[in-house]
LUMGULO-323034 format. One line per 4 residues: number of its first residue (from 1); for each residue x, y, z of N, C-alpha, C, O. Coordinates in nm, 2 decimals. Example, Ala and Ser with C-alpha at 12.3 -4.5 7.8 and 13.67 -1.06 7.14 Angstrom:
BEGIN
1 = 1.32:-0.57:0.78:1.23:-0.45:0.78:1.32:-0.33:0.78:1.42:-0.33:0.85; 1.28:-0.22:0.71:1.37:-0.11:0.71:1.29:0.00:0.79:1.34:0.11:0.80
This chain:
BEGIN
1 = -3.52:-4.55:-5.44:-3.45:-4.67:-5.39:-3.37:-4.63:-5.26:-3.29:-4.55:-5.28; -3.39:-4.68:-5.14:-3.33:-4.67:-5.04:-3.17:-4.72:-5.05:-3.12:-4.78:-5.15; -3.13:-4.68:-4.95:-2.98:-4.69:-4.90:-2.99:-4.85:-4.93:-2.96:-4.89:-5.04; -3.03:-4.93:-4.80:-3.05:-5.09:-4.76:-3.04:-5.14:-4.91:-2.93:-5.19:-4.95
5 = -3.13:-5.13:-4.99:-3.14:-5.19:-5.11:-3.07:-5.14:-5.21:-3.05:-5.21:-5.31; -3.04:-5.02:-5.21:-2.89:-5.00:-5.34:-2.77:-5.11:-5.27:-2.70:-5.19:-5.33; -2.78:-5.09:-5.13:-2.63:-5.18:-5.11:-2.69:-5.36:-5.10:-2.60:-5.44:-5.09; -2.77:-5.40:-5.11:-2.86:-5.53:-5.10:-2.76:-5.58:-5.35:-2.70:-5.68:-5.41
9 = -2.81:-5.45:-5.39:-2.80:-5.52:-5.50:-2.66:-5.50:-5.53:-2.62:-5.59:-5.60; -2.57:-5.43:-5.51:-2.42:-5.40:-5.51:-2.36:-5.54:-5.48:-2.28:-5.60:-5.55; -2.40:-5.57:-5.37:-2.34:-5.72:-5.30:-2.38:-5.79:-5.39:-2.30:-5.81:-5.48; -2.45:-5.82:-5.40:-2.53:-5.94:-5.49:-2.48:-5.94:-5.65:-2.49:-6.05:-5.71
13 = -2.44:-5.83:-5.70:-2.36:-5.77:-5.84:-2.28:-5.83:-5.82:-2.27:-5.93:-5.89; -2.13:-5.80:-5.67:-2.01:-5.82:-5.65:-2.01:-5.96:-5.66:-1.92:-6.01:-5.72; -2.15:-6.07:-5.60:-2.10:-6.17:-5.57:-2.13:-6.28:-5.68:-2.10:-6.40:-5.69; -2.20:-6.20:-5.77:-2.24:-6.25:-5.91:-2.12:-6.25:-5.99:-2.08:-6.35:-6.05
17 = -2.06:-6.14:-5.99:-1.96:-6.11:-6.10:-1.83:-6.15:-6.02:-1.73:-6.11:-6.08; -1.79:-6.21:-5.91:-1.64:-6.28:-5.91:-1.68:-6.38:-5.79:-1.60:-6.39:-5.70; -1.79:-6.46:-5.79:-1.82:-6.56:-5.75:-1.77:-6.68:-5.88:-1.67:-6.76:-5.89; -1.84:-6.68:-5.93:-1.84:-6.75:-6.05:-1.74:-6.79:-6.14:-1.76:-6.89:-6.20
21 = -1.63:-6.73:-6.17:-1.49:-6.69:-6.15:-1.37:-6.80:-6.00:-1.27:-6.87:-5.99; -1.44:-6.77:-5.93:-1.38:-6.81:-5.84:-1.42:-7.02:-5.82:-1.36:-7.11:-5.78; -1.56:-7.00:-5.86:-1.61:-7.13:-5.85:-1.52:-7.19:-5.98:-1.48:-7.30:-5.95; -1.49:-7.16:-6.06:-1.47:-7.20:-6.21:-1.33:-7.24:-6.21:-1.29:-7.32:-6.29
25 = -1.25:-7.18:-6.10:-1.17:-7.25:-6.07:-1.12:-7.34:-6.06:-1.06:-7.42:-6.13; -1.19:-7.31:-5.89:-1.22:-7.47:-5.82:-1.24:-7.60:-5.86:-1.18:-7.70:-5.82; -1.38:-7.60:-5.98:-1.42:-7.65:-6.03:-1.30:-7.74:-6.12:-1.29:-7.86:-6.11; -1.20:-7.66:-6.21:-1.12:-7.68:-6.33:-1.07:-7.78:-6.27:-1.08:-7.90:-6.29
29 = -0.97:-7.67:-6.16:-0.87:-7.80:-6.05:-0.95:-7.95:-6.03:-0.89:-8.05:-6.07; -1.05:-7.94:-5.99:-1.10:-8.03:-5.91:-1.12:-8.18:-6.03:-1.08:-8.30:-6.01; -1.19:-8.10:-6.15:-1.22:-8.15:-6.26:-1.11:-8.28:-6.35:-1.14:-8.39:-6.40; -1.00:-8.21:-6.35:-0.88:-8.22:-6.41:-0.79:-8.31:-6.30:-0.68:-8.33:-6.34
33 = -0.81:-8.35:-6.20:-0.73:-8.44:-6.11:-0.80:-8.59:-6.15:-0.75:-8.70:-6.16; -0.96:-8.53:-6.17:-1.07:-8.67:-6.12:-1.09:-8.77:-6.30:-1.14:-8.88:-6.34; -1.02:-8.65:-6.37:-1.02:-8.72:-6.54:-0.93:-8.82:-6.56:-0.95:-8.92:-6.62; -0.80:-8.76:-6.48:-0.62:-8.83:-6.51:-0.63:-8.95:-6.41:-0.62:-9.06:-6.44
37 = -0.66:-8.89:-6.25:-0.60:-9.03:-6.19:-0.67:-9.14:-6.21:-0.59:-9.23:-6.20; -0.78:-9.18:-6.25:-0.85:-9.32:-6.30:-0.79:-9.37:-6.40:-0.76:-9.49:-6.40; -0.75:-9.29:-6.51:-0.60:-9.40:-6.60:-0.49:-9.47:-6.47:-0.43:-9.57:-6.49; -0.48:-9.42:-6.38:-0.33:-9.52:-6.32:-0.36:-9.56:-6.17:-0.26:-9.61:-6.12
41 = -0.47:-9.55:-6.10:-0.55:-9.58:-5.99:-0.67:-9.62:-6.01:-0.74:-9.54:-6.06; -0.71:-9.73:-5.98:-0.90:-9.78:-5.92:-0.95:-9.63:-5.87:-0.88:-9.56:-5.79; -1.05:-9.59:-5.93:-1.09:-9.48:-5.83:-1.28:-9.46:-5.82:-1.30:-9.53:-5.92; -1.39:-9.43:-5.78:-1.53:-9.43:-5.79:-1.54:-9.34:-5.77:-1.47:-9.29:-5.68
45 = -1.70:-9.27:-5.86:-1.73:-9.13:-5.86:-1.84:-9.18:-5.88:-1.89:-9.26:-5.96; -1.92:-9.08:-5.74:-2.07:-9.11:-5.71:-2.09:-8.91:-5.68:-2.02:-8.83:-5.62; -2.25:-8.88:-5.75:-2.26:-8.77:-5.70:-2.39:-8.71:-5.58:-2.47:-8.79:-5.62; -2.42:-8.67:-5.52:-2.50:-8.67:-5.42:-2.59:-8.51:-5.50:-2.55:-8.43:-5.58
49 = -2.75:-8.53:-5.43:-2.81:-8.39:-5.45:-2.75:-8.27:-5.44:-2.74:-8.17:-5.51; -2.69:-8.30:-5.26:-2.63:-8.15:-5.26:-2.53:-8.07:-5.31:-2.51:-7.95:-5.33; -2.45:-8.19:-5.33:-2.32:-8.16:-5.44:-2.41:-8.16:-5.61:-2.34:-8.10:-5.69; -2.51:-8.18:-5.65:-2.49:-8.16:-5.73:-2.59:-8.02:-5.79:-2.59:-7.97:-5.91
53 = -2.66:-7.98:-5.67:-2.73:-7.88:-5.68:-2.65:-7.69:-5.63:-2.68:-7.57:-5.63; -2.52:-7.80:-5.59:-2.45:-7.62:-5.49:-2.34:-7.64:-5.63:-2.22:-7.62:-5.62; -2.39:-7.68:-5.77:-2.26:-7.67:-5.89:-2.26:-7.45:-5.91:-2.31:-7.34:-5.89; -2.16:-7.52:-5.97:-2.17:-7.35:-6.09:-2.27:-7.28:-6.13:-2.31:-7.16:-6.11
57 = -2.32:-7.38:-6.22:-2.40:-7.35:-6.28:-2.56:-7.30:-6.22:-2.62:-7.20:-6.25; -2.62:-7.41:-6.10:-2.70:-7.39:-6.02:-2.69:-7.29:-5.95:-2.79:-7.22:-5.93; -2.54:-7.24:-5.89:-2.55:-7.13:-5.82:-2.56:-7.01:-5.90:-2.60:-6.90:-5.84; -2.52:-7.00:-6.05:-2.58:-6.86:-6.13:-2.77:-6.88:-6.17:-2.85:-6.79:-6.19
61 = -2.79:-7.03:-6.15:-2.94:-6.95:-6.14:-2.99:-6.93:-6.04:-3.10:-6.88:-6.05; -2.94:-6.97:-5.92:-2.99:-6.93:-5.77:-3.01:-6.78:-5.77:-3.11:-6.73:-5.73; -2.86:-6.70:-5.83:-2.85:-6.55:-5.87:-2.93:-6.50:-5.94:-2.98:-6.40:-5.90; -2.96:-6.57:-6.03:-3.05:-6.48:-6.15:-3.21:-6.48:-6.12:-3.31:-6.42:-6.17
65 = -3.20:-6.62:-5.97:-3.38:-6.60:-5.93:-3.39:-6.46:-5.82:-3.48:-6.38:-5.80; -3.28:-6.47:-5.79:-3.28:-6.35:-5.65:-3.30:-6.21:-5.73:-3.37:-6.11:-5.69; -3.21:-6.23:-5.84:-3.22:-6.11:-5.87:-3.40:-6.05:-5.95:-3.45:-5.94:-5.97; -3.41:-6.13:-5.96:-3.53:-6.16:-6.07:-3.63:-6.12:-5.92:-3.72:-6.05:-5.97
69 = -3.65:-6.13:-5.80:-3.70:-6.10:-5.71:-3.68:-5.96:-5.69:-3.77:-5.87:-5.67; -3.54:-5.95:-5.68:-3.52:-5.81:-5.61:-3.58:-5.73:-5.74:-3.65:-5.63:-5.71; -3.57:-5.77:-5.90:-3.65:-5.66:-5.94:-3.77:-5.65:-5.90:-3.81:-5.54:-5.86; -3.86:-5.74:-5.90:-4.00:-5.74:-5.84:-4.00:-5.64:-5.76:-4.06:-5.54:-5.81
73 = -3.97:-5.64:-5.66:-3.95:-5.59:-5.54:-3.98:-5.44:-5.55:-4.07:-5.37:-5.50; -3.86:-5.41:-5.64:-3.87:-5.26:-5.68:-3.93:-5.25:-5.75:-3.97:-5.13:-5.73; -3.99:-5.31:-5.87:-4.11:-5.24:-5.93:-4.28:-5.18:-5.83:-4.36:-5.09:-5.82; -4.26:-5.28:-5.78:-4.33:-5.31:-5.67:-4.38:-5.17:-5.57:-4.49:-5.13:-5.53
77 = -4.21:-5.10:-5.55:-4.18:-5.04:-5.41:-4.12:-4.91:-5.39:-4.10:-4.84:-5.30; -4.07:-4.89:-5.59:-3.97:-4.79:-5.66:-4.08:-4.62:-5.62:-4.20:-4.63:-5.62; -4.02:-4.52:-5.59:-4.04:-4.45:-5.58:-3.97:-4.35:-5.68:-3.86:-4.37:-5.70; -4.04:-4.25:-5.75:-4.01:-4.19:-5.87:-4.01:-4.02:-5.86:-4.03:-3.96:-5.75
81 = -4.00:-3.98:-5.94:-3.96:-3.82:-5.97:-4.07:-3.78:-6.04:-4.10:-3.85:-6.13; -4.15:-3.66:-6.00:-4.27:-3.61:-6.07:-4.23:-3.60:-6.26:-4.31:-3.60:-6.35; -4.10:-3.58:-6.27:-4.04:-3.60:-6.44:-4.00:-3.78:-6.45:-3.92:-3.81:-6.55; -4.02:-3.85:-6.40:-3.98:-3.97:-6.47:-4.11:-4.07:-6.45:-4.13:-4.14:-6.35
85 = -4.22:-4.06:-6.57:-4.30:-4.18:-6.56:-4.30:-4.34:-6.48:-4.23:-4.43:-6.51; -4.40:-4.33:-6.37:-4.39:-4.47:-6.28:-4.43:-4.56:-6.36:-4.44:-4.67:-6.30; -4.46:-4.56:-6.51:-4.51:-4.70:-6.58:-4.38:-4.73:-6.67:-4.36:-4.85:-6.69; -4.31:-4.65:-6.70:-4.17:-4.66:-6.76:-4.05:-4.74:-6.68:-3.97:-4.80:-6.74
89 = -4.05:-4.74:-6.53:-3.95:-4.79:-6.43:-4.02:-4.88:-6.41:-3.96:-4.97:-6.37; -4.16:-4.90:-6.41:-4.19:-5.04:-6.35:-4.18:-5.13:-6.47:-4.17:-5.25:-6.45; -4.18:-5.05:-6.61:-4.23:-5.14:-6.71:-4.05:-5.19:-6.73:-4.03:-5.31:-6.75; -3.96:-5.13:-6.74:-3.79:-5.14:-6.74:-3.79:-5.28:-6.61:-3.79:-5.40:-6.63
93 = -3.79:-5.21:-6.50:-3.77:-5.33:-6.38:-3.81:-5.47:-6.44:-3.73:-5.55:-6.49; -3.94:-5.49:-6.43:-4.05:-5.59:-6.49:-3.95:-5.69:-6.62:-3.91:-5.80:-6.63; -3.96:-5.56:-6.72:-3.85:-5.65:-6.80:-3.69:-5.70:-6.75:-3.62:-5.80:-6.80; -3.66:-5.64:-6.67:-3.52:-5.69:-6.60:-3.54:-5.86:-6.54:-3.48:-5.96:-6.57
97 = -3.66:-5.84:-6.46:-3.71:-5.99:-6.36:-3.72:-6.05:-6.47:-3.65:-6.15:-6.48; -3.80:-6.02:-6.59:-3.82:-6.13:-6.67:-3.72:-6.20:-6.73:-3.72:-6.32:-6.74; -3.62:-6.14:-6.78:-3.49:-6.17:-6.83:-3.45:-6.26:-6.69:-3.45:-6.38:-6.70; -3.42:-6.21:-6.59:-3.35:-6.28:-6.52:-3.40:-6.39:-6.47:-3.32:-6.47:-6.42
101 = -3.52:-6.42:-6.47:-3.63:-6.53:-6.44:-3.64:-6.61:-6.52:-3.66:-6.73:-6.50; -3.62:-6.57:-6.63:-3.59:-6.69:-6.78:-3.45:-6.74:-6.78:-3.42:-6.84:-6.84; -3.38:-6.68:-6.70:-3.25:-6.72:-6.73:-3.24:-6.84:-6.64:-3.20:-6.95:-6.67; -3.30:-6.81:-6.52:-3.31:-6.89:-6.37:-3.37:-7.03:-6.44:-3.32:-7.14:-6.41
105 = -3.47:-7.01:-6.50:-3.51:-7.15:-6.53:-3.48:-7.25:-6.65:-3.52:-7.37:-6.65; -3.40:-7.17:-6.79:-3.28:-7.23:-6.90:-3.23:-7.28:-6.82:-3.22:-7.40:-6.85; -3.17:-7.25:-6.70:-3.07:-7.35:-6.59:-3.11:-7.44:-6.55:-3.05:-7.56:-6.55; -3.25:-7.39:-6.49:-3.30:-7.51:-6.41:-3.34:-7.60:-6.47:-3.35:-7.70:-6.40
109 = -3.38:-7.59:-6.59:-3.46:-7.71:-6.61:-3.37:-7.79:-6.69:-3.42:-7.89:-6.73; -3.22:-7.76:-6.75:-3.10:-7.82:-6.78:-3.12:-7.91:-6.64:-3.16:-8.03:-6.64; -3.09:-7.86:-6.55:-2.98:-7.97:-6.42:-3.10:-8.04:-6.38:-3.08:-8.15:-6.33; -3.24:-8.02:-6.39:-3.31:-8.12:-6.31:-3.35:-8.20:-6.43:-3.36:-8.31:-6.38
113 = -3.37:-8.20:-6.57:-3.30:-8.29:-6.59:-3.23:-8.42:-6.62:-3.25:-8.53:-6.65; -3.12:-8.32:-6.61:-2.98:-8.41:-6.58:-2.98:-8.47:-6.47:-2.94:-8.58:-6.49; -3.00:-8.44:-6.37:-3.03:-8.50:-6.25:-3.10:-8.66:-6.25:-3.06:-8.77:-6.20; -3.23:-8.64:-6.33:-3.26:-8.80:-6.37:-3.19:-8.92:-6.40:-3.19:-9.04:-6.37
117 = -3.11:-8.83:-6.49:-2.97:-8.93:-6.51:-2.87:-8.94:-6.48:-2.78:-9.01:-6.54; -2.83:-8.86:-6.35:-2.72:-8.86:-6.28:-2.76:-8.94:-6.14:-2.70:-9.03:-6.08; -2.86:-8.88:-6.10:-2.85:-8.95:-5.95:-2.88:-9.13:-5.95:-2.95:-9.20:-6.01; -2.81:-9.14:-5.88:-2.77:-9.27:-5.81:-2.69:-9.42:-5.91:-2.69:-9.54:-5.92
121 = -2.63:-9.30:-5.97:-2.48:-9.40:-6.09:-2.35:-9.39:-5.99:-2.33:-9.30:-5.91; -2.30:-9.49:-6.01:-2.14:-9.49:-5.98:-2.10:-9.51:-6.08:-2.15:-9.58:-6.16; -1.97:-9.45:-6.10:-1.85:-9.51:-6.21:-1.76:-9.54:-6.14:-1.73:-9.47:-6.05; -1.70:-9.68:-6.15:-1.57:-9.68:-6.12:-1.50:-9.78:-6.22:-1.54:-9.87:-6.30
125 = -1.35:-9.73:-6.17:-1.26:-9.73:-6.28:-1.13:-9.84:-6.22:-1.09:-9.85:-6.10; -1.08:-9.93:-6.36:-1.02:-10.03:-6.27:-0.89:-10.04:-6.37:-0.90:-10.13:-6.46; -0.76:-9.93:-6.36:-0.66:-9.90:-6.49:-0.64:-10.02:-6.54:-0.61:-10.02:-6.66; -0.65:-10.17:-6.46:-0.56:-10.29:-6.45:-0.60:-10.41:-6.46:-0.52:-10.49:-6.43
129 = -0.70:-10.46:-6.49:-0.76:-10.47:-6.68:-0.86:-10.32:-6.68:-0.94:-10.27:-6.60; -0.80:-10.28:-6.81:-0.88:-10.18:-6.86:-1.01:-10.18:-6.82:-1.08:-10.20:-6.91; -1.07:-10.15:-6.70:-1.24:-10.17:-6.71:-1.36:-10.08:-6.61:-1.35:-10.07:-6.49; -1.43:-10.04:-6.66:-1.55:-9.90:-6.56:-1.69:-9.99:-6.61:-1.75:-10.02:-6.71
133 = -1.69:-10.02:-6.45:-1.81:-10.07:-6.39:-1.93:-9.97:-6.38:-1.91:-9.86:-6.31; -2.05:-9.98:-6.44:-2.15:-9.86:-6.40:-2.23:-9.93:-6.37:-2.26:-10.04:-6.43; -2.30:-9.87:-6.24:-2.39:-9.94:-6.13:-2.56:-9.81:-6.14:-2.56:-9.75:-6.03; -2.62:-9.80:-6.19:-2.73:-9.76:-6.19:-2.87:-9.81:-6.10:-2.84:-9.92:-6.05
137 = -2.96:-9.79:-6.08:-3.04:-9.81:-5.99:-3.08:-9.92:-5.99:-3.09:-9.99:-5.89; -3.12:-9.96:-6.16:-3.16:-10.07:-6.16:-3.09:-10.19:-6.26:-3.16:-10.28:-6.30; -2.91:-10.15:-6.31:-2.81:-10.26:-6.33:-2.75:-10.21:-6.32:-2.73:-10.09:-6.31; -2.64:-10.34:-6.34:-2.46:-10.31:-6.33:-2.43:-10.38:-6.48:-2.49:-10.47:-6.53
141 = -2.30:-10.28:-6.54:-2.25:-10.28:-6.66:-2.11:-10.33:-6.60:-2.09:-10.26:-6.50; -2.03:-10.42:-6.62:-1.85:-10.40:-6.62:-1.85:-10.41:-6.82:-1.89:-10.49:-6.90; -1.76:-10.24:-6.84:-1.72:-10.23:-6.97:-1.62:-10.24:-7.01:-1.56:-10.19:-6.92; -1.52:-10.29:-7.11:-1.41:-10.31:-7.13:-1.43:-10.23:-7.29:-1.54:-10.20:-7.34
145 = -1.32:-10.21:-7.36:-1.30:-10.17:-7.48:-1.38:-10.22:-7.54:-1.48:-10.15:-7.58; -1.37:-10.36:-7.58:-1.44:-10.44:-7.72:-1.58:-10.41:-7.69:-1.66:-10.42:-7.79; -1.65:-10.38:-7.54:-1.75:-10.40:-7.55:-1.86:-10.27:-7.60:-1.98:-10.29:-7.61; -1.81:-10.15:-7.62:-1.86:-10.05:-7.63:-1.85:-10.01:-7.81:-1.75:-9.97:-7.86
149 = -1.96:-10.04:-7.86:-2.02:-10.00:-8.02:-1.98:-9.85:-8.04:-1.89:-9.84:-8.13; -2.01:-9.74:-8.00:-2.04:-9.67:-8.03:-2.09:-9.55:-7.96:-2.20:-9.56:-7.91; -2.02:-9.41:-7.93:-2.07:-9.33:-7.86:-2.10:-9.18:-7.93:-2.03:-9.12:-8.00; -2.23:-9.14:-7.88:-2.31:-9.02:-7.93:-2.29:-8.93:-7.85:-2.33:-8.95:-7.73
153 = -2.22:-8.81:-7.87:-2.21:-8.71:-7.78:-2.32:-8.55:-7.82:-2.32:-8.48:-7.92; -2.38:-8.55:-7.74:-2.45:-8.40:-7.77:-2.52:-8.35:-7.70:-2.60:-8.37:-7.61; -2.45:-8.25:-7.76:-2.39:-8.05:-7.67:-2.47:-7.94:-7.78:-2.52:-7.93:-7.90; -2.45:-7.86:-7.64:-2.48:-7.73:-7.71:-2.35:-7.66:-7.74:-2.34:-7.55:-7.80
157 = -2.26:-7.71:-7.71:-2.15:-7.65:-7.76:-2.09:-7.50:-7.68:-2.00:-7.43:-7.72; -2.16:-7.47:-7.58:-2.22:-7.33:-7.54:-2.03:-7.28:-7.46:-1.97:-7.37:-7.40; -2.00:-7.20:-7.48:-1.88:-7.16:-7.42:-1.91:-7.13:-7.25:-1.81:-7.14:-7.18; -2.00:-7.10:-7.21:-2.05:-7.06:-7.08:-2.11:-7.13:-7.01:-2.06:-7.17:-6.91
161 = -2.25:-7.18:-7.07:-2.29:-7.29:-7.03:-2.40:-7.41:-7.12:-2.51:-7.43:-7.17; -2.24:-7.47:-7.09:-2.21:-7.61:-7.16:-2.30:-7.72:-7.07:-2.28:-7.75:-6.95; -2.41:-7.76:-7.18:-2.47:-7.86:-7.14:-2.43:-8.05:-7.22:-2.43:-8.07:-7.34; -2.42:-8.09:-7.17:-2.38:-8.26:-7.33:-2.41:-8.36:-7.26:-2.39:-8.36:-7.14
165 = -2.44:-8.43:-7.29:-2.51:-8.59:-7.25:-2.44:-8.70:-7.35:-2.42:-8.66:-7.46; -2.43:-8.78:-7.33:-2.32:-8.90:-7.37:-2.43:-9.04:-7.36:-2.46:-9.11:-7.27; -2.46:-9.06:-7.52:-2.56:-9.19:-7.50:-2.41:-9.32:-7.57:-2.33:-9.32:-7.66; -2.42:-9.42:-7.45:-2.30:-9.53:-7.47:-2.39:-9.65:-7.53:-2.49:-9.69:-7.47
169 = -2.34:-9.70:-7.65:-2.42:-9.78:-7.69:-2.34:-9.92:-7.72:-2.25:-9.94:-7.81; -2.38:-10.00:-7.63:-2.27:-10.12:-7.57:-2.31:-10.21:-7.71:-2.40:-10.17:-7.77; -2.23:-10.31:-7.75:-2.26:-10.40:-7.82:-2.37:-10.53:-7.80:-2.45:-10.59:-7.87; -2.33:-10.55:-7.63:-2.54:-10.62:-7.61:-2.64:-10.52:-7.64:-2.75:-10.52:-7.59
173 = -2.62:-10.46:-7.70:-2.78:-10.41:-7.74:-2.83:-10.28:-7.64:-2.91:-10.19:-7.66; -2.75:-10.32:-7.50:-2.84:-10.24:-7.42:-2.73:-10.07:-7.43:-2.61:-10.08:-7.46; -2.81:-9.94:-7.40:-2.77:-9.82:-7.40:-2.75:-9.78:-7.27:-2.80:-9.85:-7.18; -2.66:-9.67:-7.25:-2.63:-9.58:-7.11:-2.62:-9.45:-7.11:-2.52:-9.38:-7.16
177 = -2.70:-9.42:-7.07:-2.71:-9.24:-7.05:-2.58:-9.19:-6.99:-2.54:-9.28:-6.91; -2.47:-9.06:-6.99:-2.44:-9.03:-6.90:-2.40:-8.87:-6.93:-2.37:-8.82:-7.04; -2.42:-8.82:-6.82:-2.44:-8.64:-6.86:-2.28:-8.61:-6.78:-2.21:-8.69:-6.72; -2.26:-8.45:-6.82:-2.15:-8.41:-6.80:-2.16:-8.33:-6.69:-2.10:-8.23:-6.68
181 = -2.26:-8.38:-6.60:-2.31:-8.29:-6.46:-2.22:-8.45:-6.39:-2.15:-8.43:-6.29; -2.24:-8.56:-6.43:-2.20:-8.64:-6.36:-2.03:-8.70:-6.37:-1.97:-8.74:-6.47; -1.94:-8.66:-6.18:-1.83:-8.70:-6.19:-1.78:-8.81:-6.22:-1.85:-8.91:-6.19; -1.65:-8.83:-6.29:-1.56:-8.92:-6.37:-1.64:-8.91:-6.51:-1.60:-8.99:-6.59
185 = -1.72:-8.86:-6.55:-1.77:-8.86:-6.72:-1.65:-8.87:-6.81:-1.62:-8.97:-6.87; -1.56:-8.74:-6.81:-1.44:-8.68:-6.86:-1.33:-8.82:-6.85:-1.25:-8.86:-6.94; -1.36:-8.88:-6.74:-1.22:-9.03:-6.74:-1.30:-9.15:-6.83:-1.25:-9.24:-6.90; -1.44:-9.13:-6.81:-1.47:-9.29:-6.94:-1.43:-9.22:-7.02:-1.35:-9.27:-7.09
189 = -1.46:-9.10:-7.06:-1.44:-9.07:-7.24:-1.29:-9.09:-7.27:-1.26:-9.13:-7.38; -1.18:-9.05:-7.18:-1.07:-9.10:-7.21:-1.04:-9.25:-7.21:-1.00:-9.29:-7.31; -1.07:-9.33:-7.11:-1.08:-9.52:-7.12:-1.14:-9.52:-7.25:-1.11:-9.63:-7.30; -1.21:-9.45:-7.32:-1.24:-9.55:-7.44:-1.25:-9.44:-7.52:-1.36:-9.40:-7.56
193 = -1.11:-9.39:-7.55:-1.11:-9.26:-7.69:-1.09:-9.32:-7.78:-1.08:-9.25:-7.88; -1.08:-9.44:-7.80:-1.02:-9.50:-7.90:-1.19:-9.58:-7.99:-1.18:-9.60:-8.11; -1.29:-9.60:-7.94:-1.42:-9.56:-7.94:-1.47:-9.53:-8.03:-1.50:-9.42:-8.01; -1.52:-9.57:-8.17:-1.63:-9.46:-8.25:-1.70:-9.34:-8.20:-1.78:-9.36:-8.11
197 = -1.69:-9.22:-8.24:-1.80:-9.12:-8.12:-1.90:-9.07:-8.30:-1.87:-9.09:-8.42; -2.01:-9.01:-8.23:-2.08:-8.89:-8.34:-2.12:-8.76:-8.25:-2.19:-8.76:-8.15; -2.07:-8.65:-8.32:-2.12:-8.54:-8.21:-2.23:-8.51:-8.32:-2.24:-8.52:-8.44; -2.32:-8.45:-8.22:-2.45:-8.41:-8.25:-2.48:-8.22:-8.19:-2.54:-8.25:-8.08
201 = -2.47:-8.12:-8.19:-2.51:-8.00:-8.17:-2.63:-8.01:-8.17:-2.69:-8.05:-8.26; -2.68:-7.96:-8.05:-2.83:-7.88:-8.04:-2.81:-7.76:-7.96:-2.70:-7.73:-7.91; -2.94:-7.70:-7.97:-2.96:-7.57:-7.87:-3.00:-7.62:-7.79:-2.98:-7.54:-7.70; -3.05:-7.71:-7.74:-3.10:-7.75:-7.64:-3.12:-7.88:-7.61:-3.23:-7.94:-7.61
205 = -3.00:-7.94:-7.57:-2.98:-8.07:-7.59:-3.02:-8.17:-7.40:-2.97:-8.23:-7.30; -3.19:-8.13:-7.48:-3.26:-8.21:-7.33:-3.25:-8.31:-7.36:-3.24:-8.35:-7.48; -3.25:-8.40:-7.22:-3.24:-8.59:-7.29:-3.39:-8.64:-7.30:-3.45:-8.68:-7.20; -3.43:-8.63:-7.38:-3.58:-8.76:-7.34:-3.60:-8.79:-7.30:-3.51:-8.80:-7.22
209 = -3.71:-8.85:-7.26:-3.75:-8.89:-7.12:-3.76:-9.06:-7.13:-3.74:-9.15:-7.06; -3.82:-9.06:-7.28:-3.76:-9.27:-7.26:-3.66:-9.32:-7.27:-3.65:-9.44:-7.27; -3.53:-9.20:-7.29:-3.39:-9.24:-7.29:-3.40:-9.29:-7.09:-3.30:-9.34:-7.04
C-alpha cells in the first residue's frame, strides 16, 4: 500500500467517524425547532432532491460506496510479502467491499424509496383553527382532528438507522403516505397525538408500491 492511499483511507476513516456526529447534530437542532414552531405559527415544509439526497443517512452510504471502491482498488493493486498469501488479502479486501457495498445499498434503496413518497408534498400547518393542509402531486387534503380515523406507524425501530413511514387513514376513505425522511412529519404527529395510532415493527419497513 503506498503512502497516497494509506493517507486517501485515514481521511476518509476521520471523515466517516466524526462527520456523522457532527451532521447528527445539526440535524437534531434543525429537527426540533421545525416539530415545535408549527403548534404556535403557520409554517410549510417542502423537501427538494438535493436536500434530500445530501441527508445523514445518504451521506453514510455515499461513504460506504467509496469505501467499498477503495477496497476494490486494493485488492486490485495490493502488493504483498513473499510470507503473506495474495489470495488471502484479496480474498479479506473483497470481503471488506462487499460489506461495505451492501451497506451502501440497505441505504439506498431505503431513501429512493422514500423518496417516491416524499417528493413533491407540502405540509403546512395552520395553529389557528387547528389544521395541515397536504398538497401532493395529484391532491390537496385540509385535515382537521375529527377528520383523521386512524394512524399506522412502522419502523424498524433501528437506533442508528431509523427508517418509519406513517400511513394516515382519513375518515373519507382516502389514505396518505408520509415518511420520516419528509420535513414537518414530527409536527403532524404532534397536531394529532390525540389520534388512534398502531405501531407495527418490521426489519424492513419498505412501503409498497400501490401504497
Amino acid at each position: 500500500m503506498t503512502a497516497t492511499e494509506t493517507t486517501i483511507i485515514v481521511l476518509i476513516l476521520i471523515a466517516g467517524t466524526f462527520g456523522p456526529w457532527i451532521l447528527i447534530i445539526i440535524s437534531a437542532v434543525r429537527d426540533s425547532n421545525r416539530a415545535y414552531d408549527p403548534l404556535y405559527e403557520p409554517r410549510s415544509f417542502q423537501t427538494t432532491g438535493k436536500t434530500y439526497f445530501l441527508s445523514l443517512d445518504c451521506f453514510m452510504a455515499y461513504f460506504f460506496s467509496g469505501m467499498s471502491l477503495l477496497f476494490i482498488h486494493l485488492a486490485i493493486t495490493v502488493k504483498v510479502t513473499d510470507s503473506t498469501p495474495r489470495w488471502l488479502v484479496v480474498t479479506v479486501l473483497g470481503l471488506l467491499a462487499l460489506m461495505m457495498g451492501a451497506m451502501a445499498l440497505y441505504i439506498l434503496n431505503f431513501n429512493i424509496n422514500y423518496w417516491k413518497h416524499t417528493r413533491g408534498i407540502t405540509l403546512s400547518f395552520n395553529p389557528n383553527p387547528k389544521t395541515v393542509t397536504v398538497s401532493t402531486p395529484t391532491a390537496e387534503y385540509v385535515i382537521q382532528d375529527e377528520d383523521v380515523e386512524h394512524i399506522d406507524v412502522v419502523s424498524n425501530e433501528h437506533p442508528k438507522l431509523l427508517y418509519s413511514y406513517f400511513r394516515i387513514r382519513l375518515k373519507s376513505g382516502d389514505e396518505l403516505i408520509l415518511t420520516d425522511k419528509m420535513p414537518g412529519t414530527d409536527a403532524f404527529l404532534l397536531y394529532f397525538k390525540d389520534v388512534p395510532f398502531t405501531r407495527f415493527k418490521q426489519d424492513l419497513p419498505i412501503i409498497p408500491e400501490q401504497s
